[in-house]
N, C-alpha and C positions, 0 to 999 in steps of 0.2 A: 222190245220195250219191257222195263223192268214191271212185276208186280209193287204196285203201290199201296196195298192193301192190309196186307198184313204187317202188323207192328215186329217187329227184335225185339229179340229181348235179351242180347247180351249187351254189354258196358263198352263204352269206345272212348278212349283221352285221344283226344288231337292237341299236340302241344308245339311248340318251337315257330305258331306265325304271329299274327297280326288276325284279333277276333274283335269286328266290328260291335260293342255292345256298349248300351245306356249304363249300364251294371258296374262296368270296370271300364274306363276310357283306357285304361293299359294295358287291357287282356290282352295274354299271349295263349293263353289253353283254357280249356274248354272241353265238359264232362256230357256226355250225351248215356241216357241207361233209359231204356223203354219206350222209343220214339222220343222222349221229353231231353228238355234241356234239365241237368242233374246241377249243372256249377260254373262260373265260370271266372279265371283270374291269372294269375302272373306266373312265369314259368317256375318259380321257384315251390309253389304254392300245390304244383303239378304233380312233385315228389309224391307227397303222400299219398293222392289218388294211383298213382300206376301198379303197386301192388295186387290192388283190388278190381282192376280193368280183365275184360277178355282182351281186349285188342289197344293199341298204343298206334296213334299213326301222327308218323314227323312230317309238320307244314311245309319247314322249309322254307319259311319267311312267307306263303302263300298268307293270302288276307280269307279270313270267312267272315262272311256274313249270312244277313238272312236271305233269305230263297226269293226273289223276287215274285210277282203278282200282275199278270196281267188280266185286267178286269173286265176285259171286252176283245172277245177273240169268235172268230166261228171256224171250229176246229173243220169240218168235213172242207169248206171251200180253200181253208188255209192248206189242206195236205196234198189236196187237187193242184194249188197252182205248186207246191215244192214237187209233186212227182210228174206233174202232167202239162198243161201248155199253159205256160205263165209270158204274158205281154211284157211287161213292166218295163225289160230294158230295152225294147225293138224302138232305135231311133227313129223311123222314119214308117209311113203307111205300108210301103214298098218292103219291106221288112217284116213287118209284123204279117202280111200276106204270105211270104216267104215260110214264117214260122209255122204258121195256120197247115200249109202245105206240107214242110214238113214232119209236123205230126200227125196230120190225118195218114201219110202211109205207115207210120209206125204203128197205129193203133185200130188196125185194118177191121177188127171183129168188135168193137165197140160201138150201140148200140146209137148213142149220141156225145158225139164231141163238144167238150168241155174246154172252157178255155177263159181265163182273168187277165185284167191288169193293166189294159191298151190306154192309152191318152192321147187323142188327139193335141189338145193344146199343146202338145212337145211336139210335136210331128210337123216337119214343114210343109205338109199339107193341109193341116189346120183343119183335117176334117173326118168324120169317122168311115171304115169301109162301107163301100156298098154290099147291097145284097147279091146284086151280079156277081162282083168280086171273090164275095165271101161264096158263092157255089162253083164260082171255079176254082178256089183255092181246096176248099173242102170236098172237090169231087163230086158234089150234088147231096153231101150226107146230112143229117141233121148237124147243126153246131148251134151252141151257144157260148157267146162273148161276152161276159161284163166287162163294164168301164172299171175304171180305177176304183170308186167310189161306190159301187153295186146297187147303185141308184139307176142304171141303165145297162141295156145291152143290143147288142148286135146280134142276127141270128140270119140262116141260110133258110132259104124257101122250105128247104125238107122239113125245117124244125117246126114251123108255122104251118106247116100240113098237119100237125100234131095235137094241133091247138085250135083247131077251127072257127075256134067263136072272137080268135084275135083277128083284128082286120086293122091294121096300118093304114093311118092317116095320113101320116108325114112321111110315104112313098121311103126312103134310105133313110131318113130319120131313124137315130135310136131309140127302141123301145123304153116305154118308160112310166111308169105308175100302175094303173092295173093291167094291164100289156106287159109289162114288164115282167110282171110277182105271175102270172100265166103262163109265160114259155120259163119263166127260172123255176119253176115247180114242174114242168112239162120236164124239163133237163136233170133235174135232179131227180126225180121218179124214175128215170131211165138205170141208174146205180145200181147195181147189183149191192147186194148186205157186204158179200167180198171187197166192193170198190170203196165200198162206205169207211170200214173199218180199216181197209190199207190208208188211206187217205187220214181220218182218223189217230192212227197212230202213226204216221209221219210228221203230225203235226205237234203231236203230244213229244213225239221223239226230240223234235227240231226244239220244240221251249225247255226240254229237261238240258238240252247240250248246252244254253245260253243263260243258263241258272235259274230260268222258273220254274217254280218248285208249284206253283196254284195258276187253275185257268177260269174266266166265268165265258162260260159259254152263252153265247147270244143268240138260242134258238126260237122258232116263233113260226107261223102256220104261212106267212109269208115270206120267209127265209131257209127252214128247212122241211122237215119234216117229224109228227110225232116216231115214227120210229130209228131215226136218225140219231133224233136228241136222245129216245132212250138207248139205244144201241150204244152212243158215245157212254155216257154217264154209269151206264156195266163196264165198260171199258177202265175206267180210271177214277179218283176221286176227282172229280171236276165239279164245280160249283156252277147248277145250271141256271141259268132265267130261259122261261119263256115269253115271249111276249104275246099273249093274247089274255082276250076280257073273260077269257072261261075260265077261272077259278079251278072249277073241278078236275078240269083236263090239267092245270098246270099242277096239281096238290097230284095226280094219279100218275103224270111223269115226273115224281120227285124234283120237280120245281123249287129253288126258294123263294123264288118271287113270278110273282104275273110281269116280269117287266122287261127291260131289256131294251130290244127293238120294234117297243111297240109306239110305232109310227104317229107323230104328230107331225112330222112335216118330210121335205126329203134329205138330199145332199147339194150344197153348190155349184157343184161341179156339172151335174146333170141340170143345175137349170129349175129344181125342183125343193129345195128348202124354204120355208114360206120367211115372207120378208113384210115390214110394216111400208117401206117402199121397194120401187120397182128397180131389177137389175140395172145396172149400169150399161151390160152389152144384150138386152132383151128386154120388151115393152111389159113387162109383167112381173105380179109378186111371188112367183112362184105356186106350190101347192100344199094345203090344209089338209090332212087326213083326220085329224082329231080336234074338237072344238073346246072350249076349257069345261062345258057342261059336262063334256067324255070323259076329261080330265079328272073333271069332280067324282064323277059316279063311281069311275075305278078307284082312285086312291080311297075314297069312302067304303067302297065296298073288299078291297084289299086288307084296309087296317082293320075293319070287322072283324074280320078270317085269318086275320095275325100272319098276312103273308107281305112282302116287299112287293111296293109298285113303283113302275118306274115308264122309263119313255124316251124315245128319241127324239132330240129337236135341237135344230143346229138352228135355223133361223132366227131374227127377234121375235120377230111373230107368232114362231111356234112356240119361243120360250115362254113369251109371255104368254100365250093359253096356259102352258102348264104350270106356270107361278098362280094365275085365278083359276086356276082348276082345282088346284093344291088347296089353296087360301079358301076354297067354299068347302071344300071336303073337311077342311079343321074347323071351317062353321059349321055342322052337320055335328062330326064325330069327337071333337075336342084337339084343343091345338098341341095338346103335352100326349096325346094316342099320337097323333102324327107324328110329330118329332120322336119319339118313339123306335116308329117304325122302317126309321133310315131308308124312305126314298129317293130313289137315283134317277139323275138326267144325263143319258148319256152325249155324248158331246158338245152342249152348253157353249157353242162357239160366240154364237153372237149375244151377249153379254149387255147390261148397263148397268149403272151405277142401282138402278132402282130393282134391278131382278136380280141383281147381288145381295144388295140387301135383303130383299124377301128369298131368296133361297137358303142365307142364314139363321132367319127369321123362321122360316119351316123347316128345318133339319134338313134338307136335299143334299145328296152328295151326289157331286159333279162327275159322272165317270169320261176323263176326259186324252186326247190324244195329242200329246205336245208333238209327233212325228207329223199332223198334218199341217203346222206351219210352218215346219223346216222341210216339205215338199211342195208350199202353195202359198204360202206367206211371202211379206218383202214386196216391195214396191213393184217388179216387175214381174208377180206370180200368179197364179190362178185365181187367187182372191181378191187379188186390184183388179185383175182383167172382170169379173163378175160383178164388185160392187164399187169398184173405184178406187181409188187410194187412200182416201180418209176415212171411209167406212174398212176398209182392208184392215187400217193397222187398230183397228179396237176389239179385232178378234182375240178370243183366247187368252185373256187376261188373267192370267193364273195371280199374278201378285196384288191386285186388286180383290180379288177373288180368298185368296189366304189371310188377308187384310183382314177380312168382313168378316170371319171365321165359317168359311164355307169348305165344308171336308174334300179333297181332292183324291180319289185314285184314279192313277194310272194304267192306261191299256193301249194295245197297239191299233185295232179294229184288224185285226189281220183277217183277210189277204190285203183290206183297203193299202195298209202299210206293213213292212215285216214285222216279224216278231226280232227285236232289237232293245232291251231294256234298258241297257248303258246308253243306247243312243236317244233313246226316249228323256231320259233322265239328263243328257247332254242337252238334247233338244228345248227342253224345258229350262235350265239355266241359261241358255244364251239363245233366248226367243229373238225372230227375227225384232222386235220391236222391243226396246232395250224398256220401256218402261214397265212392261210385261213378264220380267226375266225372275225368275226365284232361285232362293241357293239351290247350293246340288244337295246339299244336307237336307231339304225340303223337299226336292223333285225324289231323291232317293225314299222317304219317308211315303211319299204318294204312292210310289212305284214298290213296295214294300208292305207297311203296315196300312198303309190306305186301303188297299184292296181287301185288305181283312175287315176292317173298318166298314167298308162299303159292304160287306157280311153281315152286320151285326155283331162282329167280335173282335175286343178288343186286348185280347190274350197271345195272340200271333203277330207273325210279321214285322220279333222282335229278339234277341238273343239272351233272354234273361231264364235264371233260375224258373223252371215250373211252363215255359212256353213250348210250343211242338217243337220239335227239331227238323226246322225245315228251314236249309239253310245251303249255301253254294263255297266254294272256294274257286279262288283266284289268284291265277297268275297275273300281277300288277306291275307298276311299276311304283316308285317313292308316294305315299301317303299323303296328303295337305288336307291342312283344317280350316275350312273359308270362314273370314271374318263374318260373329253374325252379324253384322251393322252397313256388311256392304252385301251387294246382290252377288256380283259378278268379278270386281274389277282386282282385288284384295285380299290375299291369300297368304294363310300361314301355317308355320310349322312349326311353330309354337309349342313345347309339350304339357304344359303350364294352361291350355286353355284347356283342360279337363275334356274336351270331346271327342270324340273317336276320329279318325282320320277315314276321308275317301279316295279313290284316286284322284288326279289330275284329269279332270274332263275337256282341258281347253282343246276346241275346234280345230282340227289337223294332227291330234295326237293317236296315237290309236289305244281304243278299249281294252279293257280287263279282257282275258281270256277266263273262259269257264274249265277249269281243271275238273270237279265232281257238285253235284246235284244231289243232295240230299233230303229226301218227304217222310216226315212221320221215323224218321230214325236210317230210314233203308234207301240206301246208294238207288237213283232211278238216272243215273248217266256217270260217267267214268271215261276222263278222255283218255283214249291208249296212250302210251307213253312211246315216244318216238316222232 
């Protein structure tokens, strides 16, 4: 992995593509001098600067743009499932035991077995392994299994020897709430600082090759660990949240916010996002971790100490705690400190008309993951099967949501889904629920300068004169400018509408390829050529 850290300080013209920018909807080159973006404009215009350049590199028709931004990532688990035992595609239970087996012998001297990504509801057994299963697939060794959604896990007898004070209730049942965050902290304590940081920079590697250029890390006292998070964070420039209520500890692991994944409800998949009614395939609302009085006391006490607070909650339930949480804390401290202090709801799935409004209303920005309804959405997906059909398609309403003027960045939650920007940003235009669909010029915007945005900063995550230079090229194919007046349906190529051209995202096409990854001025990925 490249160093990110230190700034160039010689002058680079890249000239002869296609430069993604507000500045000049024509740009073909572009002046990059000290990490900063120097110029940027039309190849003719390019002459003058090449004298004065160290270095001249031809596009070649390549497209640049800005460096994408994923705003919700947890690097150590995401480099765990690229290097190490990743479920995701095992079709069937029978399969995924298979896998289990096979890498417990490759990984003969490891301490506890690690392992992501399984879904039952794909599996024609419709049901999660047992414990039996999983100690004789595993040889009797410790393992731990998240679900898809790391709201729950599966785990072998050994591991649970580990953890004494958990005692399973639900006999094969997957673990899940404080059971859960117990043997996931039990497994990751197990890490060696070596496994941590391979893991680590695999992950960082894999989003430099796919053009992210920024990551925010979603650490937090029941997801990883403090020396995890710092150990990442020396590692690279990475934008961290913590999520817990201690202030101190988050300002002393250079935190920018107390936020993150801090728990006001679970995920749906597991059975465990609070809901105002009861599941559709279960007699129950799910589960509350945070009440709006929690809600209040942190954001209050967050905007005090001028740090970002933020929260997870997918359910309505949980949202709306954190809409009157929000709403008492800007009675307390002032509603313009709030708005302010650009708090974040991370994935704001279950949505209304009314906590649209008020997250407008209090500045919240939505950190949100268009990738989980082009894997759970649609009538016959994991979100009909949990709440039903009607309730299904009023998830994730991003264009309702943009409407209201609620700031939107993008992120994958990786490992929950890959790290895939283009795909996110596809995903996002042609949402399973077509009323829900935003341009790609929008979804790109989210997946870009939103994530700066959801910073606090609105100087990045853009290709203009005096912005970082952190920015991707692309192997593409023809350019199109989508109509703004239609969502989805109406596309042009127009050269006459003054806007910068994106690729062609339609469903079945395949993606941009990432040629080079550019942070802060300095190359941090470089596809080999061949």
């Amino acid at each position: 992995m490249t160093d990110r850290t230190a700034t160039p300080t010689h002058t680079v013209l890249l000239r002869g593509g296609e430069v993604h920018s507000p500045a000049d909807p024509f740009a073909t080159a572009m002046v990059v001098e000290r990490g900063h973006i120097a110029w940027v404009g039309s190849e003719g215009a390019a002459d003058a600067f090449a004298p004065g350049v160290d270095e001249v590199v031809d596009l070649g028709g390549a497209l640049v743009t800005p460096a994408f931004t994923d705003a919700h990532v947890h690097a150590t688990s995401t480099g765990l499932a690229l290097t190490g035992l990743d479920l995701s595609a095992a079709r069937s239970l029978a399969e995924a035991l298979d896998l289990v087996r096979a890498y417990a012998a490759r990984r003969p001297a490891d301490r506890v077995l690690l392992g992501h990504g399984w879904d039952a509801a794909r599996w024609p057994e419709r049901r999660a392994p047992r414990r039996s299963e999983l100690d004789e697939a595993a040889g009797g060794r410790p393992l731990y299994l998240s679900r898809v959604d790391v709201h729950s896990a599966v785990v072998t007898t050994a591991l649970l020897d580990l953890v004494p004070h958990v005692h399973p209730h639900g006999g094969d049942e997957p673990l899940t709430k404080d059971d859960h965050h117990a043997v996931r902290r039990a497994a990751l304590d197990a890490l060696t600082p070596s496994q941590s940081a391979e893991a680590q920079r695999a992950a960082l590697d894999r989003a430099a090759s796919l053009g992210i250029g920024s990551v925010h890390e979603c650490g937090g006292p029941e997801i990883s660990s403090p020396e995890d998070f710092a150990g990442l964070l020396a590692l690279a420039a990475v934008h961290g949240y913590w999520a817990d209520r201690d202030l101190v500890l988050a300002r002393e692991l250079g935190a920018v916010g107390a936020a993150g994944d801090l728990f006001v409800d679970g995920a749906l998949g597991s059975h465990t996002a609070c809901l105002h009614a009861p599941y559709a395939d279960a007699a129950h609302t799910g589960t509350g971790y945070l009440d709006a009085a929690d809600v209040a006391a942190h954001v209050a006490a967050c905007t005090e100490e001028g740090l970002q607070a933020g929260f997870h909650a997918i359910g309505d339930a949980a949202v709306t705690a954190v809409v009157e949480g929000v709403r008492a804390a800007a009675e307390k401290v002032g509603l313009d400190r709030v708005r302010a202090a650009r708090h974040r709801v991370e994935h704001a799935e279950m949505m209304t008309p009314q906590t649209i409004a008020a997250f407008a209303e209090l500045g919240l920005t939505a950190s949100v993951q268009p990738a989980f309804d082009a894997a759970w959405g649609g009538e016959d997906g994991m979100y009909a099967d949990r709440l039903g059909a009607e309730r299904a398609r009023t998830l994730n309403p991003y264009a309702a949501m943009l409407k209201a003027g609620v700031p939107l960045a993008f992120g994958s939650d990786a490992p929950v889904t890959p790290l895939d920007p283009w795909g996110t940003v596809r995903a996002a235009a042609f949402h399973r629920t077509p009323e829900h669909r935003i341009s790609v010029r929008a979804a790109f915007a989210a997946h870009t300068r939103g994530g700066w945005r959801a910073l606090g900063r609105d100087d990045a995550g853009i290709l203009v004169p005096g912005a970082p230079a952190d920015y991707a090229v692309w192997q593409t194919g023809e350019l199109v400018v989508q109509a703004p007046d239609d969502r989805v349906a109406r596309w042009s190529t127009d050269p006459r509408s003054g806007t910068p051209g994106l690729p062609d995202l339609s469903p079945g096409g395949e993606l941009p390829v990432c040629l080079k990854t550019v942070v802060g001025g300095r190359e941090v990925f470089v596809r080999p050529q061949g």
